[in-house]
MDAnalysis code that builds the backbone (N, CA, C; Angstrom):
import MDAnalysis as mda
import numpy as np

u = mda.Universe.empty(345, n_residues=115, atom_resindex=np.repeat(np.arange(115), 3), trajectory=True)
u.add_TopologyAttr("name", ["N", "CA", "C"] * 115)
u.add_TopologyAttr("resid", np.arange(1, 116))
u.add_TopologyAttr("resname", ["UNK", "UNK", "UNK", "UNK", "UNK", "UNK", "UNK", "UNK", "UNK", "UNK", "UNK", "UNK", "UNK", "UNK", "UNK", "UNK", "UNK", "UNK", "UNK", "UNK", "UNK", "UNK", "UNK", "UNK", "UNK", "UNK", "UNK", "UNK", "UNK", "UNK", "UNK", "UNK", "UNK", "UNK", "UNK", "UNK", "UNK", "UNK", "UNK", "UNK", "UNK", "UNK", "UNK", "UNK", "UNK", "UNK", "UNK", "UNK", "UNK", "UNK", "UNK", "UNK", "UNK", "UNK", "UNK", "UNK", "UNK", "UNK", "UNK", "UNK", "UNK", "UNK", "UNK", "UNK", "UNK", "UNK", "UNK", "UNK", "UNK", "UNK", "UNK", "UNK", "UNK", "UNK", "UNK", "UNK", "UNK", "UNK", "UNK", "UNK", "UNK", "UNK", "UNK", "UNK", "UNK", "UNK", "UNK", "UNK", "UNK", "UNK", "UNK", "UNK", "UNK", "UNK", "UNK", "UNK", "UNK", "UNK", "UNK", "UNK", "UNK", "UNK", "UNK", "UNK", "UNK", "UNK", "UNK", "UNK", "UNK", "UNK", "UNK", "UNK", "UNK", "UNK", "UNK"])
u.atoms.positions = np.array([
    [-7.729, -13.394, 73.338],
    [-6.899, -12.270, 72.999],
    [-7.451, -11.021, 73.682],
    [-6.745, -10.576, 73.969],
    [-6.970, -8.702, 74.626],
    [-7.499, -7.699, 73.673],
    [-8.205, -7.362, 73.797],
    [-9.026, -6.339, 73.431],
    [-8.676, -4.575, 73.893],
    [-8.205, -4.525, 75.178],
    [-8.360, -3.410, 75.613],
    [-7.244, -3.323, 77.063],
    [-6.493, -2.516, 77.023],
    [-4.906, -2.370, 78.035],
    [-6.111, -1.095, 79.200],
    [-5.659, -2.257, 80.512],
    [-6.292, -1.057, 80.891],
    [-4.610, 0.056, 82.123],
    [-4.388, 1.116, 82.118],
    [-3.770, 1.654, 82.734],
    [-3.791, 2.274, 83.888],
    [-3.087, 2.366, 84.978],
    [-3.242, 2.637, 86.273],
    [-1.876, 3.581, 87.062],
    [-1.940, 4.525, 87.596],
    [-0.798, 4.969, 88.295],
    [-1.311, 4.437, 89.750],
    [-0.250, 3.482, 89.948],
    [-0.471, 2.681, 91.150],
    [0.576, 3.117, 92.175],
    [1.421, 4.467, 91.976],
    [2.353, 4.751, 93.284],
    [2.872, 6.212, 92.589],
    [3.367, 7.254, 93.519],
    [3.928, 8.146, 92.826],
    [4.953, 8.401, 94.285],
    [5.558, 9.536, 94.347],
    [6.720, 10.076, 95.319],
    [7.935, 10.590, 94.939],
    [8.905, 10.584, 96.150],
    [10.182, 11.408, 95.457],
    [11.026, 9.473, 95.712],
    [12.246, 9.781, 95.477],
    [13.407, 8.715, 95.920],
    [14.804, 9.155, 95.721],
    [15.719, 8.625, 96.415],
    [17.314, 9.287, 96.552],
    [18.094, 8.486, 95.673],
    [19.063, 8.586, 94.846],
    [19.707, 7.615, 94.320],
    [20.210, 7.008, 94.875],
    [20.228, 5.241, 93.852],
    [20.552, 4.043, 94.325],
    [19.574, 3.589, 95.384],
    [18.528, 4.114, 95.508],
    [17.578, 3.225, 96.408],
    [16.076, 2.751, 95.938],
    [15.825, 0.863, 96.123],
    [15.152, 0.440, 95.163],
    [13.892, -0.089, 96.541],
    [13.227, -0.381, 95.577],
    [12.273, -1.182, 96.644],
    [11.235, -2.456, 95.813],
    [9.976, -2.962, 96.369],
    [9.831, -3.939, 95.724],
    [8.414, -3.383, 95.651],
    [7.350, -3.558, 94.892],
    [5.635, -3.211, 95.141],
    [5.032, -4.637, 94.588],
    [4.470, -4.499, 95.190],
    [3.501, -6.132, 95.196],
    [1.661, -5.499, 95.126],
    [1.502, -6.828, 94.148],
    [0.100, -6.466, 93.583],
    [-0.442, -7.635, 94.148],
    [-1.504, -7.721, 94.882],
    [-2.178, -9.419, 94.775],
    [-3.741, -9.083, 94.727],
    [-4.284, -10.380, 94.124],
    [-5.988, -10.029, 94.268],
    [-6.171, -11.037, 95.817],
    [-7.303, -10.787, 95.941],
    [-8.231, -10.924, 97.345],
    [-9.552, -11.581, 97.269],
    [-9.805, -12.516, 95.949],
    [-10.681, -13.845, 96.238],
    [-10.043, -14.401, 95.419],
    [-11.224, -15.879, 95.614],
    [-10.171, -16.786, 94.772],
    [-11.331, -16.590, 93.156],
    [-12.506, -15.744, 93.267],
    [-12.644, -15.106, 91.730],
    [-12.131, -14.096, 91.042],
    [-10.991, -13.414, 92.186],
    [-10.086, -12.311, 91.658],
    [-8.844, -13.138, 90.966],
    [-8.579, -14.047, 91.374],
    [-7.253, -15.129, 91.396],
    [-7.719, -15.891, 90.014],
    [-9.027, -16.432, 89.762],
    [-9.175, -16.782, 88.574],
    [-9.369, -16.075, 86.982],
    [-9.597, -14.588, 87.573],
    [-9.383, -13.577, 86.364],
    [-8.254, -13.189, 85.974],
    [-7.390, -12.465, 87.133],
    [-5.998, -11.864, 87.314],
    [-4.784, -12.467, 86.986],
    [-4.942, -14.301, 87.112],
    [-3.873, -15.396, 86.833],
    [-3.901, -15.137, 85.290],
    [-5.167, -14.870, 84.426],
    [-4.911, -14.891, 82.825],
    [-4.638, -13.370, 82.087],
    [-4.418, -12.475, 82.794],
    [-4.024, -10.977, 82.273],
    [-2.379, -11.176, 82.265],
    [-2.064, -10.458, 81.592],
    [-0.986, -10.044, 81.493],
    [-0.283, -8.797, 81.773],
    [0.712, -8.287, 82.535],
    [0.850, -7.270, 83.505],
    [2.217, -6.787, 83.351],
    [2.483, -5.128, 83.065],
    [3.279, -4.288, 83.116],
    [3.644, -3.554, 83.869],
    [4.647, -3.437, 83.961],
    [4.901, -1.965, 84.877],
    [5.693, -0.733, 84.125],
    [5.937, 0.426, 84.561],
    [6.522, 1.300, 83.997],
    [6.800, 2.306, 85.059],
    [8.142, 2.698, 84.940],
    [7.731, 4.024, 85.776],
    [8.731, 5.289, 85.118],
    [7.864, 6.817, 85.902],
    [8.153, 7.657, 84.927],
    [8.958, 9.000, 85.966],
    [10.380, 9.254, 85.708],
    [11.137, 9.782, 86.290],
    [10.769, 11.409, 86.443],
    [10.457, 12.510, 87.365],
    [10.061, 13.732, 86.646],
    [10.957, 14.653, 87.855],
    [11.551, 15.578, 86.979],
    [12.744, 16.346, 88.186],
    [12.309, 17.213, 88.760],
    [10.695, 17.852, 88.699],
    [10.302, 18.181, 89.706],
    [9.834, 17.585, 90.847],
    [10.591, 18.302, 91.416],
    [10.120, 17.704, 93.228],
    [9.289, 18.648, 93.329],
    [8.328, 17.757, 94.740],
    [7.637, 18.544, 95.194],
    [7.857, 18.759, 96.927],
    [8.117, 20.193, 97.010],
    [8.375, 20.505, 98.722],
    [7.501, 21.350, 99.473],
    [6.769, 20.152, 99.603],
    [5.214, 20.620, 100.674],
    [4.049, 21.666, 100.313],
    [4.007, 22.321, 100.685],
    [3.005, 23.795, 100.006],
    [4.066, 24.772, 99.795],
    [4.996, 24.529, 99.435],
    [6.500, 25.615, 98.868],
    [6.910, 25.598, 97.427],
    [5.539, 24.561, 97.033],
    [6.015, 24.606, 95.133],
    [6.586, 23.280, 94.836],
    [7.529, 23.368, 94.006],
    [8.657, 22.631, 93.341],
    [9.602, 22.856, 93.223],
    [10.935, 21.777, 93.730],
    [12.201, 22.221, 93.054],
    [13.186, 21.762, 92.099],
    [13.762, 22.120, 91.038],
    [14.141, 21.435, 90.258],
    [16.124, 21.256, 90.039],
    [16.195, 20.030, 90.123],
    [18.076, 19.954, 89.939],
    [18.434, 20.282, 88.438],
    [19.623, 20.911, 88.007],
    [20.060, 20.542, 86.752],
    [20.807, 18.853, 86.839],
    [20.352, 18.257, 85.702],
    [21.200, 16.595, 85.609],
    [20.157, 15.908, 84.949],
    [20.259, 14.275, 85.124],
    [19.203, 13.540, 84.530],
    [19.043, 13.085, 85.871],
    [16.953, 12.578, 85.167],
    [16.527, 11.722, 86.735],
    [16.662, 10.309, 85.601],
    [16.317, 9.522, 86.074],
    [16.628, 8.010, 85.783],
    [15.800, 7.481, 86.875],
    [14.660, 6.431, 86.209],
    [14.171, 5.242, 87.356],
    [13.994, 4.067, 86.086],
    [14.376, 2.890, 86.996],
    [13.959, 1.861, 85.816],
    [13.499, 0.248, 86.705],
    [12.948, -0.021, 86.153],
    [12.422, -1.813, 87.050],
    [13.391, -2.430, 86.259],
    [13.305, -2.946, 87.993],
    [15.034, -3.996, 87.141],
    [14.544, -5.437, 87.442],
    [13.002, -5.553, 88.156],
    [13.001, -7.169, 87.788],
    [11.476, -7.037, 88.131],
    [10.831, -7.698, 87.333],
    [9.361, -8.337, 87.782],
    [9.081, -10.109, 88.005],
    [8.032, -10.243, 88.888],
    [7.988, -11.473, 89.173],
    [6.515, -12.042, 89.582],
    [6.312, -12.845, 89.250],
    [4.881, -13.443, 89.701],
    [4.763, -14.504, 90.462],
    [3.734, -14.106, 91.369],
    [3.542, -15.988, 92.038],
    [2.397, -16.434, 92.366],
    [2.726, -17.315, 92.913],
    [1.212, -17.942, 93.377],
    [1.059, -18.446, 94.904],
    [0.273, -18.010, 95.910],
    [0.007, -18.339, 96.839],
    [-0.975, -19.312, 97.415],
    [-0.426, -20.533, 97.957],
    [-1.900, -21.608, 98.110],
    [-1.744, -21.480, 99.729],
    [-2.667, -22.018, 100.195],
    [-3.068, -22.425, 101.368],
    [-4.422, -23.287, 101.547],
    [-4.059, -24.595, 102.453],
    [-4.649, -25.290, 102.081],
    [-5.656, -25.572, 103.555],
    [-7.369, -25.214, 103.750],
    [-7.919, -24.964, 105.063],
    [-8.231, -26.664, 105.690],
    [-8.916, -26.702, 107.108],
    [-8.898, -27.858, 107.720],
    [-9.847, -28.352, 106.956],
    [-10.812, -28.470, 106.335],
    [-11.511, -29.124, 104.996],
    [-11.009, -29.648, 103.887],
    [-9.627, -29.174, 103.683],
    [-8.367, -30.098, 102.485],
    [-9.293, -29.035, 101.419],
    [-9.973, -28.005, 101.301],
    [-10.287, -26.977, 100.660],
    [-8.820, -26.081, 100.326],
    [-7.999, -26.247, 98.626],
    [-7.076, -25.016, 98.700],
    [-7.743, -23.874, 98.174],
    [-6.813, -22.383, 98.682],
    [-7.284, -21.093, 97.995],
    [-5.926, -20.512, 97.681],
    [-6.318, -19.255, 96.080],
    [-4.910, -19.277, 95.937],
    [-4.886, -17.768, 95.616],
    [-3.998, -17.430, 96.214],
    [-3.976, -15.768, 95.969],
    [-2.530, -15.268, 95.061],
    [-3.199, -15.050, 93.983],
    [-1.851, -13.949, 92.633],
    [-1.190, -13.028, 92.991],
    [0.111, -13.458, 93.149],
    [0.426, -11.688, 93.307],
    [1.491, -11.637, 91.739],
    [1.486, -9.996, 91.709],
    [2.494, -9.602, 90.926],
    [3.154, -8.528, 91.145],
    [4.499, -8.959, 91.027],
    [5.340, -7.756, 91.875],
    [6.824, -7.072, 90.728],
    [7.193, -6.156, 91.144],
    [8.128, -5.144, 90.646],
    [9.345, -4.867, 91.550],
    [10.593, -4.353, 91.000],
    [11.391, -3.823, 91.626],
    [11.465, -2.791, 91.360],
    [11.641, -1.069, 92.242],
    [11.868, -0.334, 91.419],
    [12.935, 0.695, 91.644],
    [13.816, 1.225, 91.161],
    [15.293, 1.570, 91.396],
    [15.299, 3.104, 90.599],
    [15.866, 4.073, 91.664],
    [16.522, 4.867, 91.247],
    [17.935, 4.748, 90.874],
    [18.127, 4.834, 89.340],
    [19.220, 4.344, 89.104],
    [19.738, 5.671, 88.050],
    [19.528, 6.750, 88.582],
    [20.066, 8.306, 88.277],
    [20.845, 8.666, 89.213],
    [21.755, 9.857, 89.236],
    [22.502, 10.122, 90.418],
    [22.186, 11.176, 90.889],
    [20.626, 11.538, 91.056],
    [20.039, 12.505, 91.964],
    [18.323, 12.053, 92.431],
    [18.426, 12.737, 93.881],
    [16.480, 12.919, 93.645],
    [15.808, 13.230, 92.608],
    [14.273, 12.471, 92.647],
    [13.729, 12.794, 91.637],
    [12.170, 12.122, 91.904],
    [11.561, 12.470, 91.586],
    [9.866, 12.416, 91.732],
    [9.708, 11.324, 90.730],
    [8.765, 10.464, 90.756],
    [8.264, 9.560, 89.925],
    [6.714, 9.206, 89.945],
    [6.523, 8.771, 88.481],
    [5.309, 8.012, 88.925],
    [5.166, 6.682, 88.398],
    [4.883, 5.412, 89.320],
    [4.694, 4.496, 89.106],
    [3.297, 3.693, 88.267],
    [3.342, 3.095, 87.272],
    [2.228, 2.650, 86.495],
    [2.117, 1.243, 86.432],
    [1.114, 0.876, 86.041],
    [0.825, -0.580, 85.997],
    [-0.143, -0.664, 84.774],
    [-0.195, -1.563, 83.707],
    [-0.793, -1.671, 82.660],
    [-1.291, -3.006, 82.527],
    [-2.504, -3.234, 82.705],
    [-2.946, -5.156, 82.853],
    [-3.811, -4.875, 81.480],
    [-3.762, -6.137, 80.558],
    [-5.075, -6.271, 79.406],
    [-6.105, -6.612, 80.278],
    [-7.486, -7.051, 79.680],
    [-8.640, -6.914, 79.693],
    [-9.173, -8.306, 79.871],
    [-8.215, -9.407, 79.332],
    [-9.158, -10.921, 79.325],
    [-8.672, -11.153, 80.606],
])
């Protein structure tokens, strides 16, 4: 059992409505692959109507911003070397969609437990 959520802002930026994209998480040994396969993994992301325009401040629309993940997915990557040795690399991935009908700044999060 989990003990402890740990939290991360793993992306931030602006985006235009109706445009989504995908972010992919993977670990990079196969002792990252044997920890990371037993956590359990969130995403969230957080809509904010200030923009930001360069060293000119912020600007803000009247309306709503709106972002929401519209699908998460996990997998597993094997590959198998000329020794018949496999290795397997985790990924975990997100979709994430402006689904407001204006620009809008966000920040993307990721929340994994602890076991």
């Amino acid at each position: 059992m989990a003990h402890e959520v740990n939290l991360n802002q793993i992306g931030h930026g602006t985006a235009d409505p109706g445009v989504s994209w995908d972010v992919e998480s993977w670990t990079t040994s196969e002792n990252a692959y044997n920890t990371e396969r037993k956590r359990s993994s969130f995403f969230t992301v957080i809509p904010d109507p200030m923009i930001p325009i360069g060293n000119a401040g912020t600007i803000e629309f009247e309306g709503i911003s709106q972002m929401e993940i519209t699908r998460v997915w996990n997998m597993v990557r094997t590959t198998i070397d000329v020794n018949g040795k496999d290795h397997h690399v985790f990924q975990c991935n997100a979709t994430v969609l402006n689904s407001g009908n204006q620009t809008t700044a966000f920040e993307l999060l990721q929340a994994e437990t602890n076991n």
